[in-house]
C-alpha positions in Angstrom: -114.6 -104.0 121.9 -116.8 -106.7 121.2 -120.3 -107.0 120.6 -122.1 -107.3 123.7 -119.0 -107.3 126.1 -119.9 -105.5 129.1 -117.9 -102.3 130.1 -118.3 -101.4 133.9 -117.0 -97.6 132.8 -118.8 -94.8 131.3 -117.4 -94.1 127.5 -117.2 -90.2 127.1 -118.9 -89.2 124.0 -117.5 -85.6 123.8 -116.6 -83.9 120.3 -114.6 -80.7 120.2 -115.4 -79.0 117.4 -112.5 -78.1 114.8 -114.3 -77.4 111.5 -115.7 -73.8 110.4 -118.6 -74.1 112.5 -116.5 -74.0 116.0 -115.7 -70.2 114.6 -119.5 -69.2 115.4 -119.4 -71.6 118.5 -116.2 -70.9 120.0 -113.1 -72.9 118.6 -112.5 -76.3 120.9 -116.1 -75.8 122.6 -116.9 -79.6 123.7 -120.2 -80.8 121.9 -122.2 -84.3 122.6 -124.2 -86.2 120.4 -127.9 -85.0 121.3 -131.3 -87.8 121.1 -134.6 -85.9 120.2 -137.4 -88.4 121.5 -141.0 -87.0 120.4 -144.7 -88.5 121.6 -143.3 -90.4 124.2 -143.7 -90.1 128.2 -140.4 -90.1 129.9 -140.4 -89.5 134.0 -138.5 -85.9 133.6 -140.0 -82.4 133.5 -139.0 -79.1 132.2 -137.2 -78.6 135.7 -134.9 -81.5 134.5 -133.6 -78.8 132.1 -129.9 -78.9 132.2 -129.5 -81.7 134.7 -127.4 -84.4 134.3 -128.9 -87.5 134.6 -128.0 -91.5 134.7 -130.1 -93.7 132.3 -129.2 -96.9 131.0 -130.2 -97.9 126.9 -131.1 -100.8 124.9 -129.1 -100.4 121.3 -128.4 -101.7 118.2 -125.5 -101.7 116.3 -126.8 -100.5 112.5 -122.9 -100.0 111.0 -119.3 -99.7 112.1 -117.4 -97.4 109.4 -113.5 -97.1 109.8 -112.2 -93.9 107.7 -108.6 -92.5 107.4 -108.1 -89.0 107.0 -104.7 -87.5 106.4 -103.1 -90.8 108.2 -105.7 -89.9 111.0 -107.7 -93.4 111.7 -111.0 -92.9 113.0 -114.5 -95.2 113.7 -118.0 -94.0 113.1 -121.0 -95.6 114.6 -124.7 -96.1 113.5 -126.5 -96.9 116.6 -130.1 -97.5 116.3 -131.8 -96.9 120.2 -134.1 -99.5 121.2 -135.4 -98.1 124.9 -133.7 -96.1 127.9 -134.2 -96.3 131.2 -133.8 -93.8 133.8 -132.0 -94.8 137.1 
């Protein structure tokens, strides 16, 4: 995908654990990347806890890494977020 080509689809971000940690976690468990924001007012509360929510972000691309692993191609991604909005 190109840089700055819009995508009218939300890209799922979910990670199923595989290593020695999905032992303690259960093995195939589904994790997402998490954001920790800190000193910041965002219009949620601690009744938002667990909710799913739609919010739109403002990113930038730090790297692009491209890694092969037992013939097993795969792209990392260094994203560096700018602002989110809540819709």
């Amino acid at each position: 995908m190109a840089l700055g080509k819009k995508v009218d689809k939300f890209i799922s971000l979910e990670m199923k654990r595989s290593d020695s940690k999905a032992i303690a976690e259960g093995p195939g468990k589904i994790r997402y990347p998490t954001l920790y924001i800190h000193d910041t007012v965002l219009p949620i509360s601690d009744k938002d806890v667990d909710a799913e929510m739609t919010a739109e972000v403002k990113i930038k691309v730090r790297t692009v890494s491209k890694s092969s692993v037992n013939g097993k191609e795969s792209e990392s991604y260094d994203l560096e977020i700018k602002s989110i909005r809540f819709k």
